[in-house]
N, CA, C and O atoms as a GROMACS GRO file, in nm:
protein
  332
    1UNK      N    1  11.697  15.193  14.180
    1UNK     CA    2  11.693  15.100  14.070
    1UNK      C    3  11.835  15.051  14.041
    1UNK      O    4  11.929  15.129  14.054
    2UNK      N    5  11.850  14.949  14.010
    2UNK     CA    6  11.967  14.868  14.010
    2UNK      C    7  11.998  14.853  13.865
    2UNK      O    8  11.908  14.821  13.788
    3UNK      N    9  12.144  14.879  13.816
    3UNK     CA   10  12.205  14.904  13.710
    3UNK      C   11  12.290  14.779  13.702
    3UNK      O   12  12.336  14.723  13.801
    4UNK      N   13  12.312  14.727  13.550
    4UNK     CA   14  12.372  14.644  13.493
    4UNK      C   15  12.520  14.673  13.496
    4UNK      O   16  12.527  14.759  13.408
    5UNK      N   17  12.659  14.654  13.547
    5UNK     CA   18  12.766  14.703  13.564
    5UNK      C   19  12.882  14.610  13.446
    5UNK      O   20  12.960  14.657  13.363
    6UNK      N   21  12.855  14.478  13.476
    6UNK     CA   22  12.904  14.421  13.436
    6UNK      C   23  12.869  14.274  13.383
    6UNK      O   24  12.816  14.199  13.465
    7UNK      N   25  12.890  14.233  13.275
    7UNK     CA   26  12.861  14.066  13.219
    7UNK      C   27  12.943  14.011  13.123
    7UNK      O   28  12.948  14.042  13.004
    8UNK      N   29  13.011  13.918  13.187
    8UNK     CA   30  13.129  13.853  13.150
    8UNK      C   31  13.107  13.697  13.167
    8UNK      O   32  13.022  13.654  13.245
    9UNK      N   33  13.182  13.619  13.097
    9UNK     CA   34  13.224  13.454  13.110
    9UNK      C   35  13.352  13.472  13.198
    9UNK      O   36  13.457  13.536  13.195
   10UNK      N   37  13.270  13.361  13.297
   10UNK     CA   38  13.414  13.313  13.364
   10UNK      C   39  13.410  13.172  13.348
   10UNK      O   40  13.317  13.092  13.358
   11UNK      N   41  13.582  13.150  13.309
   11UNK     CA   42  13.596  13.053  13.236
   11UNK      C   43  13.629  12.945  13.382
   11UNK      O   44  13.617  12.823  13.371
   12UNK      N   45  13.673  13.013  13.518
   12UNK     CA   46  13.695  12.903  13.601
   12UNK      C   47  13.555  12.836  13.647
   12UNK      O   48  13.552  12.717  13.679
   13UNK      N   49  13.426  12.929  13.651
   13UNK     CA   50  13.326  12.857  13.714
   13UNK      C   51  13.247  12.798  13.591
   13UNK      O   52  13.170  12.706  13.619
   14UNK      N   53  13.256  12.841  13.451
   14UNK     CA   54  13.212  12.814  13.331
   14UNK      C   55  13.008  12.860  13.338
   14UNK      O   56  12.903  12.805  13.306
   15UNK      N   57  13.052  12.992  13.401
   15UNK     CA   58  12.890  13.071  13.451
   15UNK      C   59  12.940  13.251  13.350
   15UNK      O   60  13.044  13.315  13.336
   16UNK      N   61  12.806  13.264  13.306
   16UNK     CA   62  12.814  13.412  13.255
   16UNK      C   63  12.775  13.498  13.401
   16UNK      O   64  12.680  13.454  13.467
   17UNK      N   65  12.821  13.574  13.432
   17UNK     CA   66  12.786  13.653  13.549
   17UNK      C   67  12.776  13.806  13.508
   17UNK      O   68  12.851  13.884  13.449
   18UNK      N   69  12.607  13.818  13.585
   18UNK     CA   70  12.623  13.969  13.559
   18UNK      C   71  12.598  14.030  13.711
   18UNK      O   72  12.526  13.971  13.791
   19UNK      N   73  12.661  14.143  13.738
   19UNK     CA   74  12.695  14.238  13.793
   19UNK      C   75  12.628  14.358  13.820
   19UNK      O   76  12.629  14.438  13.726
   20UNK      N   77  12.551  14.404  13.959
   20UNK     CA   78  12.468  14.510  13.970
   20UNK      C   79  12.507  14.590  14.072
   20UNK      O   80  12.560  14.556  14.178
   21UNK      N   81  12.476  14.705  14.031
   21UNK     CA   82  12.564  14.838  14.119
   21UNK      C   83  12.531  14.814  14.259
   21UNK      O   84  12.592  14.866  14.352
   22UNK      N   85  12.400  14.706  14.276
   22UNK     CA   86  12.343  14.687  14.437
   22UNK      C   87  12.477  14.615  14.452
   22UNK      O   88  12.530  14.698  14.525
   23UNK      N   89  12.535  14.554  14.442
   23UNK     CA   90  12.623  14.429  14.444
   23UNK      C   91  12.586  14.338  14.445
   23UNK      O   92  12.667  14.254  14.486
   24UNK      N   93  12.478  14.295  14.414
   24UNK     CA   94  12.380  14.176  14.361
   24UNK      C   95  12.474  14.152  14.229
   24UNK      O   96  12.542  14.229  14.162
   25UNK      N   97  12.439  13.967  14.220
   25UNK     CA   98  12.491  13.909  14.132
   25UNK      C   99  12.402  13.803  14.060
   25UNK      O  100  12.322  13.731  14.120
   26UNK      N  101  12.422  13.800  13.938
   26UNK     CA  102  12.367  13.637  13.886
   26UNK      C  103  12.454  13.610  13.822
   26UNK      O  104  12.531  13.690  13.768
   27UNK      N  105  12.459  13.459  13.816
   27UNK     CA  106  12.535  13.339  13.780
   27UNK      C  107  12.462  13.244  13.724
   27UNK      O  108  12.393  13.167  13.791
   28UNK      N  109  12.473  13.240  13.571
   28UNK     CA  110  12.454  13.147  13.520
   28UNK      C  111  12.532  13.012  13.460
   28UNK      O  112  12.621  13.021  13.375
   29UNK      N  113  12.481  12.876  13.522
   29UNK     CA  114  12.586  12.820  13.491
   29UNK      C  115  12.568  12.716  13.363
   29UNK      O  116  12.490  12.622  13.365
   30UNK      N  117  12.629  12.741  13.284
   30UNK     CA  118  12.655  12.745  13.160
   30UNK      C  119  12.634  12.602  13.095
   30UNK      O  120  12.582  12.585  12.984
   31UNK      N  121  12.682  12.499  13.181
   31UNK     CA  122  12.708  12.353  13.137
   31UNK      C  123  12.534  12.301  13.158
   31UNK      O  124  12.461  12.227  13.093
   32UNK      N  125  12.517  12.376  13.272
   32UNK     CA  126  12.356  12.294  13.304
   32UNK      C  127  12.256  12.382  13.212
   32UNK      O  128  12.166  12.312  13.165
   33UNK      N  129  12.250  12.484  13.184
   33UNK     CA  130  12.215  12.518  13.035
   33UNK      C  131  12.155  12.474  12.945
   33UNK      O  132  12.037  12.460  12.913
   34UNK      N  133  12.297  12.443  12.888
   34UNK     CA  134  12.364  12.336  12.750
   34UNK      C  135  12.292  12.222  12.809
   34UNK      O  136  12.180  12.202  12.761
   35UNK      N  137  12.335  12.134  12.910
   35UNK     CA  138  12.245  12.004  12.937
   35UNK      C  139  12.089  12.004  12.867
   35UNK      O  140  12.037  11.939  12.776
   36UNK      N  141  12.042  12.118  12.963
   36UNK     CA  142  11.902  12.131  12.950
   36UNK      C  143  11.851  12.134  12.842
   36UNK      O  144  11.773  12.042  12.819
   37UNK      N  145  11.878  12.263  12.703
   37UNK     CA  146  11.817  12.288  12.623
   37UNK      C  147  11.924  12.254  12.481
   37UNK      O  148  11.859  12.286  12.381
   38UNK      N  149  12.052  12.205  12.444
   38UNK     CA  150  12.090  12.174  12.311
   38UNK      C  151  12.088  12.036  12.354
   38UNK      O  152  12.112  11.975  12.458
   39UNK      N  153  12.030  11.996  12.165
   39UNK     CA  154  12.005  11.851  12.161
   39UNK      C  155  12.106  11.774  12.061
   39UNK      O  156  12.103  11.660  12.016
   40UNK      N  157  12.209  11.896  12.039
   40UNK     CA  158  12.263  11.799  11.947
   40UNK      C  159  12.415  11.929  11.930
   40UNK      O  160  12.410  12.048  11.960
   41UNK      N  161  12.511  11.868  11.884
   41UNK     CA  162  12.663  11.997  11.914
   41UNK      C  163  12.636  12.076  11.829
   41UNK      O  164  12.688  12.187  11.838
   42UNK      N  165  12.568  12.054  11.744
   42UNK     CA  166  12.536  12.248  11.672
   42UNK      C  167  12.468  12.309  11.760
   42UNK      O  168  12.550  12.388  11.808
   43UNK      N  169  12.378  12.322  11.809
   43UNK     CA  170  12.278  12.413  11.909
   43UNK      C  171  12.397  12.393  12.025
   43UNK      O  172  12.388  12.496  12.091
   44UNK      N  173  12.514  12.304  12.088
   44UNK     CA  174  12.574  12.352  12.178
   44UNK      C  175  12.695  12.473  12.115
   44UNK      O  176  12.744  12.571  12.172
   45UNK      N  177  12.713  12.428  11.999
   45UNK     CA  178  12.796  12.558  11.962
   45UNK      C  179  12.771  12.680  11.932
   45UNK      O  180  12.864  12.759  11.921
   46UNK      N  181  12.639  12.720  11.912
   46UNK     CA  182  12.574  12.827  11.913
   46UNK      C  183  12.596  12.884  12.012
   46UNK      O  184  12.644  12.997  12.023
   47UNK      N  185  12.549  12.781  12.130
   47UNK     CA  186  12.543  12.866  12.258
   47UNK      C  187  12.689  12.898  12.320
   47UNK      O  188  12.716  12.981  12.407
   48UNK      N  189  12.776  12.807  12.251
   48UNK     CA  190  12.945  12.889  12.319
   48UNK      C  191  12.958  13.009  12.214
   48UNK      O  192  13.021  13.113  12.231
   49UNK      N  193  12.897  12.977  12.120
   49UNK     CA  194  12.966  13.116  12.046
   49UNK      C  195  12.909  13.246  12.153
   49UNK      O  196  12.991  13.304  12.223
   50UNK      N  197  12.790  13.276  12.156
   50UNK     CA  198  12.694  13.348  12.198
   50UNK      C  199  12.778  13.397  12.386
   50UNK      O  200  12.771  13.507  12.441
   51UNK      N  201  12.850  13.264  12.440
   51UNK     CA  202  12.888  13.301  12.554
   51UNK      C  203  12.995  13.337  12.547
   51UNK      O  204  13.022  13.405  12.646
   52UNK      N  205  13.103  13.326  12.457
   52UNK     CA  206  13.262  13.366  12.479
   52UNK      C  207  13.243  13.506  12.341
   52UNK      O  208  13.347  13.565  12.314
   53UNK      N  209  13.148  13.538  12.284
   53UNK     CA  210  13.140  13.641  12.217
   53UNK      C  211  13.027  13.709  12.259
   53UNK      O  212  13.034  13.814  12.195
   54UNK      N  213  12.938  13.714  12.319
   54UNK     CA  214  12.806  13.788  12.310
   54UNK      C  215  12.735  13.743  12.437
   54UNK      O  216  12.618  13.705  12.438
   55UNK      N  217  12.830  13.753  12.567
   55UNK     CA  218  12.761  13.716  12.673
   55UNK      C  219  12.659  13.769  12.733
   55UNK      O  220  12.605  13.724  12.834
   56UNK      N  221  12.630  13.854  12.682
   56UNK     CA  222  12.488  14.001  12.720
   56UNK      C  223  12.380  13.915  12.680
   56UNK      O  224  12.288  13.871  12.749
   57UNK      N  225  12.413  13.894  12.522
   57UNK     CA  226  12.275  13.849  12.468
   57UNK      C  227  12.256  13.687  12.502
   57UNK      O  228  12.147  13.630  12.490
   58UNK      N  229  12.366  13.627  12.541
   58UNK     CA  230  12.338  13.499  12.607
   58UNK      C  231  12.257  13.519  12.744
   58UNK      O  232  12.171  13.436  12.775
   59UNK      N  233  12.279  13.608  12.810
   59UNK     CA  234  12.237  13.609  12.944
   59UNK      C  235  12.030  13.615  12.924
   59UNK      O  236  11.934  13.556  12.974
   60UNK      N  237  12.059  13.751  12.795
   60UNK     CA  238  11.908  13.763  12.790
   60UNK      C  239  11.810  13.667  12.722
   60UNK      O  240  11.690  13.660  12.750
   61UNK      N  241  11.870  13.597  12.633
   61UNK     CA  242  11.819  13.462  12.568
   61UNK      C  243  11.792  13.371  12.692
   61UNK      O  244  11.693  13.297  12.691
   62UNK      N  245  11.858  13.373  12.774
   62UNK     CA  246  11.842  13.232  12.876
   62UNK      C  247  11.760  13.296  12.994
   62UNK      O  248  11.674  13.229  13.051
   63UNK      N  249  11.796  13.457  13.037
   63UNK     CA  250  11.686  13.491  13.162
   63UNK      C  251  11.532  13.529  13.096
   63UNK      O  252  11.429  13.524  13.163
   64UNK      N  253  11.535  13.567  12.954
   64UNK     CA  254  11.402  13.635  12.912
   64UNK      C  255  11.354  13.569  12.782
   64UNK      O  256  11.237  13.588  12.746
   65UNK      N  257  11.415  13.511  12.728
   65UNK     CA  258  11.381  13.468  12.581
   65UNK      C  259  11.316  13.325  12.634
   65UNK      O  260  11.273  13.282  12.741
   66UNK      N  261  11.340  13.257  12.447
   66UNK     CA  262  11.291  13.113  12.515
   66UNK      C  263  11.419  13.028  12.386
   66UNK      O  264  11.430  13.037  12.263
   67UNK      N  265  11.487  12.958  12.478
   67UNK     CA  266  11.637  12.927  12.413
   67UNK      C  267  11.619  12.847  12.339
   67UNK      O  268  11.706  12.839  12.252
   68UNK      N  269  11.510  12.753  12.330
   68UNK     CA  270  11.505  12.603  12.282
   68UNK      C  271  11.418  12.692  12.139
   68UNK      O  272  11.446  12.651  12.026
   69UNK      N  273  11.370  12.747  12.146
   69UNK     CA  274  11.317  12.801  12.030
   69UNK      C  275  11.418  12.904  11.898
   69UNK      O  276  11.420  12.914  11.775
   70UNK      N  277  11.490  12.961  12.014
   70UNK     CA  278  11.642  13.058  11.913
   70UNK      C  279  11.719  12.906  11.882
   70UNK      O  280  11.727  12.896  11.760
   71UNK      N  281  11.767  12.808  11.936
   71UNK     CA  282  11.828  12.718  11.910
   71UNK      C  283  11.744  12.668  11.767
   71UNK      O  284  11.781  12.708  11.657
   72UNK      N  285  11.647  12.592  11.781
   72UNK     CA  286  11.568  12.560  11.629
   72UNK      C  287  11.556  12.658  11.545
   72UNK      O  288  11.499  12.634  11.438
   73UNK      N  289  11.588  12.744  11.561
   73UNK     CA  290  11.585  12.896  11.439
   73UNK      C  291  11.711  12.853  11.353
   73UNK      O  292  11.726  12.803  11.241
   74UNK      N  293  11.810  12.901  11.474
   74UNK     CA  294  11.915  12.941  11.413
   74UNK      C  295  12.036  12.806  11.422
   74UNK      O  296  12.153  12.836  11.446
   75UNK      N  297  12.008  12.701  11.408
   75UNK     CA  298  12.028  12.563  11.393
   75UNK      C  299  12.027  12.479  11.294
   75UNK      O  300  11.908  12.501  11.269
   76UNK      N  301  12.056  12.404  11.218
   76UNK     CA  302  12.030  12.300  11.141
   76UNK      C  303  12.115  12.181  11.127
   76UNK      O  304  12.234  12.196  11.098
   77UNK      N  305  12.058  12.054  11.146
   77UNK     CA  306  12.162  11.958  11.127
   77UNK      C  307  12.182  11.897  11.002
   77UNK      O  308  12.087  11.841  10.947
   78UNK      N  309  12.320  11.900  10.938
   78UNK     CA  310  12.341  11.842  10.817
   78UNK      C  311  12.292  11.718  10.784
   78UNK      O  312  12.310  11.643  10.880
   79UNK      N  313  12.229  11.655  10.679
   79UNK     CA  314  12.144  11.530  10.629
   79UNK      C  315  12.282  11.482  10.594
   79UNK      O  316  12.348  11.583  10.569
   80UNK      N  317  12.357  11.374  10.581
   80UNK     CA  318  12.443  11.317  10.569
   80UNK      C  319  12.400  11.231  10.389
   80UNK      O  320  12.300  11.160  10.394
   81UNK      N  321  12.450  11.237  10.293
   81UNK     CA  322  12.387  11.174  10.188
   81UNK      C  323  12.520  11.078  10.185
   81UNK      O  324  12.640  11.102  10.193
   82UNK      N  325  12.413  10.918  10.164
   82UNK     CA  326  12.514  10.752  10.147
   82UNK      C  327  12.449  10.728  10.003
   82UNK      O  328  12.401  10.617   9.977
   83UNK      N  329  12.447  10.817   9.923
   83UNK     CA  330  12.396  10.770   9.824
   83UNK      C  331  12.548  10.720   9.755
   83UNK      O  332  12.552  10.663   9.646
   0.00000   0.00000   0.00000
């Protein structure tokens, strides 16, 4: 059974990579992501916070969760008032 060793941001390929004692790797790349599932720069800043602080739980939000749904949770866009 293959163990989790390591999961880190690398900032040259801009991919969270995790690391298995097989020497198996995944690479997630980060920008096509963001393309895919934030619709607007709050939900993209979520997801940098989440990758340059909490790249574990970024990895598992994007391989097991469902992102577009944590994004509308924990999201909101300010109503701008022209009154």
């Amino acid at each position: 059974m293959k163990q989790l060793i390591s999961c880190e941001f690398n900032i040259d390929t801009a991919c969270v990579e995790l690391k298995y004692s097989d020497d198996s790797m995944i690479s997630i790349n980060c920008t096509v992501v963001e393309d895919e599932v934030a619709n607007s720069r709050f939900q993209r800043s979520e997801l940098d916070w989440l990758i340059y602080n909490d790249p574990l739980s970024y990895a598992e939000l994007i391989l097991n969760g469902d992102p577009e749904k944590y994004l509308r949770t924990v999201t909101e866009t300010p109503q701008l008032d022209f009154d």
